[in-house]
C-alpha positions in Angstrom: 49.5 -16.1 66.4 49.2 -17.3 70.1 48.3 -20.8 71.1 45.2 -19.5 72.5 44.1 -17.7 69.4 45.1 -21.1 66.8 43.0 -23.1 69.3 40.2 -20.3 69.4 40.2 -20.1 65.5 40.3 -24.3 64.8 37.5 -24.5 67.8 34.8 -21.9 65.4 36.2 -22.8 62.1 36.6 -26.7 62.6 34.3 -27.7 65.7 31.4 -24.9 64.5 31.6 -23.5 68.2 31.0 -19.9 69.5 33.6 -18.1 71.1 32.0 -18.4 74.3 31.3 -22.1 74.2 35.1 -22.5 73.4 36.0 -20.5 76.8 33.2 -22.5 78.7 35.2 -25.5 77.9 37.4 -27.5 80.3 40.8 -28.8 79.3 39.3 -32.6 79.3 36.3 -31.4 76.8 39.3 -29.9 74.9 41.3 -32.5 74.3 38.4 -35.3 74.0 37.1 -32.8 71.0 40.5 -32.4 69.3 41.6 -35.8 70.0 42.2 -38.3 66.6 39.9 -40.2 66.1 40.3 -44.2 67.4 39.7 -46.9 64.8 36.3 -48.3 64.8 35.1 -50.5 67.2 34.0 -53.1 64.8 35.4 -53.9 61.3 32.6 -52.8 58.9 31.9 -55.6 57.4 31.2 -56.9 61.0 28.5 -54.2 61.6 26.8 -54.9 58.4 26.6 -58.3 59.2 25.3 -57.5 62.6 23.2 -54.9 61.0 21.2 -57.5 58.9 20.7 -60.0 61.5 19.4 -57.4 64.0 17.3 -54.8 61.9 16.1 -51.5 63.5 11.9 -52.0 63.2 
């Protein structure tokens, strides 16, 4: 399999894109989408506390 076609296959099966979203793509989309995913911001237990002090109405 070319590199083209394993990043083509992972883009539909994994990212849920058409074919021709995956070509309209630039190489910074790319690589922001496939990217590992950073640690949270905030600890959770953080948020939550943040959460309860500042409900959404």
């Amino acid at each position: 399999m070319t590199e083209w076609a394993a990043m083509l296959r992972f883009a539909v099966r994994e990212c849920h894109l058409r074919p021709t979203d995956f070509w309209r793509l630039s190489w910074r989309e790319w690589l922001w989408l496939t990217a590992t995913p950073a640690a949270p911001v905030l600890p959770r237990d953080v948020f939550e506390t943040m959460e309860k002090a500042f409900p959404d109405d």
